[in-house]
C-alpha positions in Angstrom: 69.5 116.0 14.2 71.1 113.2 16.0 74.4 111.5 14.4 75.1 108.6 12.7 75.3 107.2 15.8 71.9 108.6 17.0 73.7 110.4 19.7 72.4 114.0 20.1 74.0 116.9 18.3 72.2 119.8 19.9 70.9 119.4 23.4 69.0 122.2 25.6 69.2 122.2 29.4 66.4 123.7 31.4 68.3 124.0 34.8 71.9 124.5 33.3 73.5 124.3 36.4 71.9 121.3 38.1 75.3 119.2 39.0 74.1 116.1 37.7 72.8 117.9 34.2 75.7 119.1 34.0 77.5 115.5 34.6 75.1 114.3 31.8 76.2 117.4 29.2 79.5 116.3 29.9 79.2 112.9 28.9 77.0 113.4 26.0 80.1 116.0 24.9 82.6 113.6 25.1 79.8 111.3 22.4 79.9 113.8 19.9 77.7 116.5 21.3 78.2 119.7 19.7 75.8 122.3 20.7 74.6 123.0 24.4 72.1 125.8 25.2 72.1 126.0 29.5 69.3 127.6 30.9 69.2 129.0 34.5 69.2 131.8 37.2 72.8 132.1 37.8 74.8 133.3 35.2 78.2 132.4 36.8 77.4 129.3 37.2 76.0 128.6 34.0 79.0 129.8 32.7 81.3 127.4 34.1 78.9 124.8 33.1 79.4 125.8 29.6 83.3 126.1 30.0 83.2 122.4 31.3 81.1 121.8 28.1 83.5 122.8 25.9 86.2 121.1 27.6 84.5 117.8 27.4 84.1 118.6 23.2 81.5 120.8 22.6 82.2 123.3 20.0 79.2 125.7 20.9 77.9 126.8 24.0 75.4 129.4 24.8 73.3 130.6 28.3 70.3 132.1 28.8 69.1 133.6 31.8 65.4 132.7 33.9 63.7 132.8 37.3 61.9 129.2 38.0 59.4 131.1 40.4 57.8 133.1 38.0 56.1 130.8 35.2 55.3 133.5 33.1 58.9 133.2 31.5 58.9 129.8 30.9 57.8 130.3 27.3 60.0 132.7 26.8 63.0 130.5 28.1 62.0 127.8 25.6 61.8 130.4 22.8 65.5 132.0 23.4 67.2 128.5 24.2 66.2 127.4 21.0 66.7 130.4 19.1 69.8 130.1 20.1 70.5 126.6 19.1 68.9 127.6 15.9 65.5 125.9 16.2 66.7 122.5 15.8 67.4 120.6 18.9 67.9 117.3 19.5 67.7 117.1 23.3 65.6 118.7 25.6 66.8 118.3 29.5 64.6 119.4 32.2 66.6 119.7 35.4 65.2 122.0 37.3 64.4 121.7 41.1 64.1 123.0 44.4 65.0 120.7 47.8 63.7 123.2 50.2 63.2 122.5 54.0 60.5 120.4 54.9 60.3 121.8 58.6 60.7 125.4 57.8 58.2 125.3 54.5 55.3 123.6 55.6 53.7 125.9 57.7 54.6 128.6 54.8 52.3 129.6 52.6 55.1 131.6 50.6 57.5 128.6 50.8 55.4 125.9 50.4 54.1 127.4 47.0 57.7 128.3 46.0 58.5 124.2 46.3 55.2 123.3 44.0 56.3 126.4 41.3 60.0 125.3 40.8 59.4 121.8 41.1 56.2 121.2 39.4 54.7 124.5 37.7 57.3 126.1 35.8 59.1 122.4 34.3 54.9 122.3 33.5 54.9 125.6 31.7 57.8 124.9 29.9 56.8 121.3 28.8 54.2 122.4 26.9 56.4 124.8 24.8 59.2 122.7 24.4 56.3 120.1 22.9 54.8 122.5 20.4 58.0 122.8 19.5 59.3 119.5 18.7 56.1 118.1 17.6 56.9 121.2 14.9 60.3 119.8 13.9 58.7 116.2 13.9 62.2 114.6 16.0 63.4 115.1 19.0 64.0 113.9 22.6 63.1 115.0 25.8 64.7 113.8 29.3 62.9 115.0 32.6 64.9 114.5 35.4 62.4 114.0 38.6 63.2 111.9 41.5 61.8 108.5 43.9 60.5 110.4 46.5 57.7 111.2 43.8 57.2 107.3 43.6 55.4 107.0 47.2 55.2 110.2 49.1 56.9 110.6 52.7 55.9 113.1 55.5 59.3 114.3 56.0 60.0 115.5 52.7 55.8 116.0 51.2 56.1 119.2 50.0 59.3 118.4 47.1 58.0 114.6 46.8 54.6 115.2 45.8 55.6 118.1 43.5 57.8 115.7 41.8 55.0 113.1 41.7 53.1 115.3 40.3 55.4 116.3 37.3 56.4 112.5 36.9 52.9 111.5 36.9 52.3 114.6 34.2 55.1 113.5 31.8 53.5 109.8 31.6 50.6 111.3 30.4 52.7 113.6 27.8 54.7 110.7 26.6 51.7 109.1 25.4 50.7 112.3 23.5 53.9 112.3 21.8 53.1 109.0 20.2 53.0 108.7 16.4 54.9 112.4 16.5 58.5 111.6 15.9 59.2 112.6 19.5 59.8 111.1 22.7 59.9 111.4 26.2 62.4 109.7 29.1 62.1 110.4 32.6 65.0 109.9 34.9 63.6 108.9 38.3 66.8 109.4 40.7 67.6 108.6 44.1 69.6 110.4 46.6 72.7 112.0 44.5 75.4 113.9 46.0 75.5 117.2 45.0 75.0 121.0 45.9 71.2 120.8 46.9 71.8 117.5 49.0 75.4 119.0 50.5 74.3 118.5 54.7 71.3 116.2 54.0 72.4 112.6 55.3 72.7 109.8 52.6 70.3 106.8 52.6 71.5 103.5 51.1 71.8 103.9 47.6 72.9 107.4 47.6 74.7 107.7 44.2 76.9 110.5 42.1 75.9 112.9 39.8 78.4 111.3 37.3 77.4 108.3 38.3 73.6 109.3 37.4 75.0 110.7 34.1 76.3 107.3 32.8 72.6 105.6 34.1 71.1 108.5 32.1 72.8 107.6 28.5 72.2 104.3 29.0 68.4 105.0 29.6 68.6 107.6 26.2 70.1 105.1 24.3 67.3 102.2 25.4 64.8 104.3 24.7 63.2 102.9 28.2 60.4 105.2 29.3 61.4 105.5 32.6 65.0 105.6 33.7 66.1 104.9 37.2 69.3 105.6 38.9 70.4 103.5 40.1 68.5 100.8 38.8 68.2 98.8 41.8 65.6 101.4 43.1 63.1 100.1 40.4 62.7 96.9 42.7 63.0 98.6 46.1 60.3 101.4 45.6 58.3 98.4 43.7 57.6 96.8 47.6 57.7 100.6 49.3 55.3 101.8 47.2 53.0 98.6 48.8 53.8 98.7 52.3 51.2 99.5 54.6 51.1 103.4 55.6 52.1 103.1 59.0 54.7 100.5 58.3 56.2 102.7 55.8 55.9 105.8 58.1 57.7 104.3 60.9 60.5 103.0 58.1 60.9 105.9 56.5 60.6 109.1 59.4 63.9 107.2 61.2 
């Protein structure tokens, strides 16, 4: 359960290797996290994640293994990472995500579904296992991390944007089911961050850090705000995109 200081003692990343979970693990770590289960495809990298978990003050670290194109596993993911934290976590993170190519995937059939299943169908999947689950243990938290360009859908990047406007739009809907259940939900809506999955793309205003993001997120945990956004001055510009006129937001936002 979480400390004295309601800080999280156990957390559980779905997407272990994400840059900016990682940034988030590392200052939960240095706030008295002690546990960290990292979930994710590729085992090296999970494992430096972990080493730079313990270096920031964790005392346990563990990894487990998954493929976000095949939903099938996702229960099975839950079920290990928190068999492996023991079965009582604080913190669930859901940081898993695909960027894709816009140009190349659209005309896939194969690529275009491989955007909906990381982004949307597998975090899904797992959702609703990692909610039987805490519901269970009556306490817990659970931060999804999904992203503005869910907010108002664009034509150059449809495919990724409307899977993560479909997932945010899900978790609004599950946040209200946890109600009354001694669990919560938080999702971290973030803009353009600078890390492996961006590395090439060009940077909009606003383009942020993942540590950066990380300090946003533990403010937003420790507000208990529904919906976190980093940075926080996105809130107010996506508040007029979102009520632009089509072509006048096409034309702004295809440059």
């Amino acid at each position: 359960m979480d400390n004295a200081f309601s800080q999280p003692q156990t957390v559980v990343v779905l997407g272990g290797s994400s840059d900016i979970a990682r940034a988030i693990i590392e200052q939960l770590c240095a706030n008295r996290t002690e546990t960290v289960v990292l979930a994710g495809r590729n085992a090296g990298l999970l494992d430096e994640a972990a080493a730079a978990a313990r270096a920031a003050g964790a005392t346990r670290t563990d990894t487990v293994l998954f493929d976000a194109e095949d939903p099938s596993n996702a229960r099975r993911t839950v079920t290990e990472s928190f068999e492996k934290a023991h079965d009582n976590v604080d913190l669930v993170i859901v940081a898993v995500g695909l960027l894709g190519s816009q140009s190349e995937d659209e005309d896939s059939a194969e690529a275009a579904a491989r955007v909906m299943t990381v982004n949307l169908t597998w975090p899904v999947a797992a959702l609703a296992e990692v909610r039987r689950r805490m519901v269970a243990q009556g306490s817990g938290r659970i931060l999804v991390i999904t992203s503005v360009s869910g907010v108002r859908v664009r034509r150059t990047m449809y495919l990724y944007g409307g899977a993560k406007a479909g997932l945010d739009r899900l978790c609004d809907g599950l946040a209200d089911s946890l109600e009354g259940t001694g669990v919560s939900l938080q999702v971290l809506r973030a803009g353009v961050v600078r890390t492996k999955m961006t590395l090439g793309h060009p940077e909009p205003p606003f383009t942020t850090d993942a540590a950066a993001v990380a300090i946003i997120a533990l403010r937003g945990l420790a507000s208990g705000e529904r919906v976190i956004w980093s940075p926080p001055a996105l809130r107010y510009v996506f508040g007029v995109l979102r009520h632009l006129p089509k072509a006048l937001f096409r034309k702004i936002t295809e440059r």
